[in-house]
N, C-alpha and C positions, 0 to 999 in steps of 0.2 A: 984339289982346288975345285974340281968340277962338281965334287962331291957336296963338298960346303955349300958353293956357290944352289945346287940343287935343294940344301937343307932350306935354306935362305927363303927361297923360293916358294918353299911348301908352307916355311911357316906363314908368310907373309898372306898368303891366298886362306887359311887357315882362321886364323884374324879375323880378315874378311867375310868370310864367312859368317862367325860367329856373329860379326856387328850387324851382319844382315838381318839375319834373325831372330837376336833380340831387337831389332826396330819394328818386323814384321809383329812381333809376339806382344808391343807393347802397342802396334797402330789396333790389332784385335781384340785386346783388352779395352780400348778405348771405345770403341763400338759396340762393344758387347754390353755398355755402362749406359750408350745415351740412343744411338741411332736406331739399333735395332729394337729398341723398346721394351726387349726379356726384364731389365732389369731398371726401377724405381727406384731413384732417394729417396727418401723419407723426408716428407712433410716440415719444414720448418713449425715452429709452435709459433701461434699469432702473438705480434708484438703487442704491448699493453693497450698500444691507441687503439688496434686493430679488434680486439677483445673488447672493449668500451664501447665500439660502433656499434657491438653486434645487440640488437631490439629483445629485450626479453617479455616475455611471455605476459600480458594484464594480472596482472591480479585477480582474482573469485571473488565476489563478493563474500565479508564475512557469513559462514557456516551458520544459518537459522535466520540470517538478518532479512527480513518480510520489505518488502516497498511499501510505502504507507496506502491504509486504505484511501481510497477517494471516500471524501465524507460526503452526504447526502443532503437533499435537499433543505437548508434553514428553516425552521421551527418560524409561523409568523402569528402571530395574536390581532384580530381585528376587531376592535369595540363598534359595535354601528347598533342603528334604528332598524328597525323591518316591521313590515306592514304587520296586523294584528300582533306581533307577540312583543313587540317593543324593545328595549333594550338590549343585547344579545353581543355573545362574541365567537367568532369564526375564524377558523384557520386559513390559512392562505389558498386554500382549494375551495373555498365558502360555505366547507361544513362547520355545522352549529356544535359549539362544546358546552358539553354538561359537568355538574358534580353531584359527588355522592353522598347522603344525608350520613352512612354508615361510616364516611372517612371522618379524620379528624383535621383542623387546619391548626393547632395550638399545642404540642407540637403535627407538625404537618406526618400527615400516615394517610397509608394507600391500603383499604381491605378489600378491593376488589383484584382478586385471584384467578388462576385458573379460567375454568368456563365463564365469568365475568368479563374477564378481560379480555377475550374473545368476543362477546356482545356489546362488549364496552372498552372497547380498544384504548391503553393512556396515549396523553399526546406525550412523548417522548421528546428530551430535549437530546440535539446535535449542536450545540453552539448556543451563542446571546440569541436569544428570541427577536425577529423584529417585530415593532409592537409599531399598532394606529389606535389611537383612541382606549390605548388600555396605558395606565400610569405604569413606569418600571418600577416604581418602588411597591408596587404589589406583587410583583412577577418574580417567584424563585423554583424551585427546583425542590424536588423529594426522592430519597434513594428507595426504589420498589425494593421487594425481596428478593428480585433474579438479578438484582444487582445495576440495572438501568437505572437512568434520571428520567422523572417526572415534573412534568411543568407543572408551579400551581400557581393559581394565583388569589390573593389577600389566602393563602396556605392552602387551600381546598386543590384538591389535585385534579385534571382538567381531565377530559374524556369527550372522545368521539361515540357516534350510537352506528354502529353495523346494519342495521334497518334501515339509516338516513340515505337514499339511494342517491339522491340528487345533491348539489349546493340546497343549502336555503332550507331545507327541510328538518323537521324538531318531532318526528317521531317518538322520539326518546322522552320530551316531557309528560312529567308524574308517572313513570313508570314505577310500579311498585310502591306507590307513596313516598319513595326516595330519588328518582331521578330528575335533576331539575336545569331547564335552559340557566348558563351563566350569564350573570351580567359583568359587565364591565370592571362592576367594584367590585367583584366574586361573591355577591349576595345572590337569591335564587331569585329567578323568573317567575311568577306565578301566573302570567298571563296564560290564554289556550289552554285551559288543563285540562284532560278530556272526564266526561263524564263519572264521575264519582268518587273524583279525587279532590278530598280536600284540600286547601292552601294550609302547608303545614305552620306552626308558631313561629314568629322570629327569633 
């Protein structure tokens, strides 16, 4: 009886034991997961709303696409009077514009090239001209050979003189027997011509 009563005894402590154990062995697996930090879960994936919030990156502008240029100052045409040479017309900076006896205004053509256009700068059009005292139905445009517009007006294509230092100044009239102050209605000036230039035929 003592004996049984002894087995009894031993298993019961036994038991015990074992439950100890396994609680010990499962409170340090617990810990081992969160408190002491060795070991991370894995990241949940973001939910959809969460993924939607997140700011994605601007756009590039499209690959070669240029900002427009800033266009330049507008083209202006002014028909007025001035002392000795009479009738005349000036760009908006109050240089005097000529044309060229060698161009043609029917159809409209530019043969001043090269080192011409250099001494004889065209006036270039950027836009509608604003015009004072010149008609618009005279005023159009001529495509040069480098591919620019040329203002001309009743066809004759307009030009500045490189010489003309100041406003106001006509340098440029009768140079060569073909350069000549424009008027208004794009007929020549013959006024001031200097010394041994004749006034060419109408």
């Amino acid at each position: 009886m003592a004996a049984v009563l002894a087995l009894v005894m031993w298993t019961s402590n036994a038991t015990g034991l074992q439950g100890r154990t396994v609680a010990q062995t499962e409170q340090v697996g617990a810990a081992a997961q969160g408190d002491y930090g060795d070991v991370q879960e894995p990241l949940a994936p973001p939910t959809s709303e969460e993924a939607a919030s997140v700011e994605e990156p601007a756009a590039d502008a499209p690959e070669g696409q240029a900002a427009p240029a800033p266009s330049g100052p507008q083209v202006t045409l002014v028909g007025k009077s001035v002392p000795k040479m009479g009738e005349v017309v000036q760009d908006g900076d109050g240089r005097t514009l000529y044309r060229f006896d060698k161009d043609t205004p029917d159809p409209a053509k530019s043969n001043c090239e090269g080192q011409c256009a250099v001494t004889w700068p065209p006036v270039l059009s950027n836009g509608t001209p604003q015009l004072q005292g010149v008609d618009p139905a005279l005023v159009s445009t001529v495509k040069r050979a480098d591919g620019t517009d040329q203002v001309t007006l009743d066809g004759w294509p307009l030009y500045t003189y490189a010489k003309d230092e100041a406003p106001g100044q006509w340098k440029g009239q009768g140079v060569g027997g073909t350069w000549f102050v424009v008027q208004p209605n794009g007929k020549r000036n013959v006024e001031c011509l200097p010394p041994g230039v004749t006034p060419p035929a109408a």
